[in-house]
C-alpha angles and dihedrals in degrees: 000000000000127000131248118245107166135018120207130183131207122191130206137201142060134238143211123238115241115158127029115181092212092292137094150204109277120177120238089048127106121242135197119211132213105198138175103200127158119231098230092168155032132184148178129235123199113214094193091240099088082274125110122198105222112222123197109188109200126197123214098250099166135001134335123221118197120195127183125180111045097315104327110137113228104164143025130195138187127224110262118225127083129279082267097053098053084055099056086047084055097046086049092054096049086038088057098031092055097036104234116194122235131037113320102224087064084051087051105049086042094056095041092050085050091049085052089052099045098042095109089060102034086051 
């Protein structure tokens, strides 16, 4: 088993722009993010020196706050992707948290047919 020796994450998404306080995004400034993403996945690298690099890719699964200035929101943002699209982000994350075992897709396609069964109830 080799040992890790560096960890790296890589986020994924995009958002929409919904508020700006009179401000706006300048290059050349520092920002500081306030993100809900979902962890849908972690590797393994092999460095080829008995290390591996662990890499955890995140998705944006909700809204997005930038502030600039030592903490002063100027902007807010919403995750970008359709109503079905969160919930697959949130099946995945269910499907990986809890370990589930077979291809997730098949998981998937189980579970929605099951909710759409289940929507008088639910509603």
């Amino acid at each position: 088993m080799s040992i890790i020796d560096s960890h790296e994450i890589r986020l994924g998404g995009r958002a929409n722009i919904e508020h700006l306080e009179g401000d706006k995004l300048e290059l050349g400034h520092d920002y500081t993010l306030g993100l809900t993403v979902n962890c849908h996945e972690i590797s393994n690298k092999d460095n080829q020196n008995g290390t591996d690099q662990r890499i955890y890719k995140f998705s944006l699964n909700g809204g997005i706050v930038i502030s600039k200035d030592w903490g002063k929101t100027i902007m807010k943002a919403k995750g970008k992707g359709s109503p079905s699209q969160k919930m697959r982000n949130a099946l995945r994350f269910i499907h990986d948290d809890k370990k589930i075992e077979g291809d997730f897709d098949d998981w998937y396609k189980q579970k929605i047919s099951y909710i759409i069964s289940k929507l008088e109830e639910i509603i």
